[in-house]
N, C-alpha and C positions, 0 to 999 in steps of 0.2 A: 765957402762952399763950391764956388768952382773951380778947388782944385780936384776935390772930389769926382766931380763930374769930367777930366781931363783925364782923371787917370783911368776910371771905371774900362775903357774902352780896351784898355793896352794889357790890363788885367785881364780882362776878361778872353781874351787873342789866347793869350800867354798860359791862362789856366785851359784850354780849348787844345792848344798846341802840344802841350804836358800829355794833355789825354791821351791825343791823337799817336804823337812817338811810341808813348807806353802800349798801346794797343795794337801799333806797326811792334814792336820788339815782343811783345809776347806772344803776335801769332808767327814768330820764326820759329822755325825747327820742331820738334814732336810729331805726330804723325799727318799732322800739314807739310811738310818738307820732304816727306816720303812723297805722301801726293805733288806736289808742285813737281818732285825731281822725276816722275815718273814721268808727268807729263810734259817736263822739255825733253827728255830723253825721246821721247815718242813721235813728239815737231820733231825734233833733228835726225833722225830717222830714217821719218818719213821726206825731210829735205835731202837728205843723203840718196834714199831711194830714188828718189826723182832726178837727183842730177848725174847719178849715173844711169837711167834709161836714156837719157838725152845726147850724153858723150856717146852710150852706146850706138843710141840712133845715128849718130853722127857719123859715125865709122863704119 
């Protein structure tokens, strides 16, 4: 019986971790990935914008 109890722990991780991947991989792409890509588009942007007011300021 306690190997039972040795393993229960590493199984249980392991069926946890399964979930977790599966559920990282199927919210890629679809119209999540629209949303995400719009909004790094938008940071980067808006970092763009600002490091050219600053070079501008500079000069």
């Amino acid at each position: 019986m306690d190997y039972v109890s040795a393993l229960v722990p590493p199984v249980v991780m392991a069926v946890f971790f399964i979930g977790l991947i599966r559920v990282i991989v199927k919210t890629q792409g679809g119209a999540n990935k629209a949303k995400e890509d719009a909004a790094v588009d938008a940071a980067l942007a808006r970092a763009d914008s600002v490091r050219k007011a600053t070079r501008d300021a500079e000069v």
